[in-house]
C-alpha positions as CSV (number, residue, x, y, z in Angstrom):
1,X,0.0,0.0,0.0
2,X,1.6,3.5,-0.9
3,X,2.1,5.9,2.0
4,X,0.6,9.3,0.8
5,X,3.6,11.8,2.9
6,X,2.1,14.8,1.2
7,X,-1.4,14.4,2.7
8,X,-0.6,12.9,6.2
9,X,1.5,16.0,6.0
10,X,-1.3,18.4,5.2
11,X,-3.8,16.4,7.8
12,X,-1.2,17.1,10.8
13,X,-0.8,21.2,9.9
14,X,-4.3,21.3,9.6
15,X,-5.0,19.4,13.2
16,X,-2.3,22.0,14.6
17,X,-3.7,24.8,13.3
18,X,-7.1,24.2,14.3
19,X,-8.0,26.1,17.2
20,X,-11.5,25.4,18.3
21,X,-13.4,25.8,21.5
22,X,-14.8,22.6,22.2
23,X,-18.1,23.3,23.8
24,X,-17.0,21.6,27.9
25,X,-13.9,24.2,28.2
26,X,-15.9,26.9,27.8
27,X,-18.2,26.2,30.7
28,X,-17.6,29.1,33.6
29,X,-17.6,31.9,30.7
30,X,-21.1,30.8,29.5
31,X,-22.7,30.3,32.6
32,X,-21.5,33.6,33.7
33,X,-22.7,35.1,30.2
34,X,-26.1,33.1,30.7
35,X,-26.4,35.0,34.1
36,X,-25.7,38.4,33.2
37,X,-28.1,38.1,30.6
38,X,-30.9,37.0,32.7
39,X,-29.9,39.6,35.2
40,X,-29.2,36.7,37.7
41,X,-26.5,37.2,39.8
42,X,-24.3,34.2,40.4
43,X,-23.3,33.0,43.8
44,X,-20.5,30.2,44.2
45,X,-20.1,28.0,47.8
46,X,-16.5,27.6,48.4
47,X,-15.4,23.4,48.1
């Protein structure tokens, strides 16, 4: 089977390059956004 180095090269700069927010890290900011547009203020117990 031939190796194809020209697009497993293109694949890995694209996969670096990529800089998405996945939707789990972004979890404090949108609550907090969610909040302040409901006009709810948030209150956090400390652990």
């Amino acid at each position: 089977m031939k190796t194809n180095t020209r697009f497993i090269k293109s694949v890995t700069k694209t996969a670096a390059d990529a800089n998405v927010v996945m939707p789990w890290t972004r979890g404090a900011n949108r609550a907090a956004f969610v909040a302040k547009r409901k006009g709810v203020t948030e209150t956090r117990k400390a652990a």
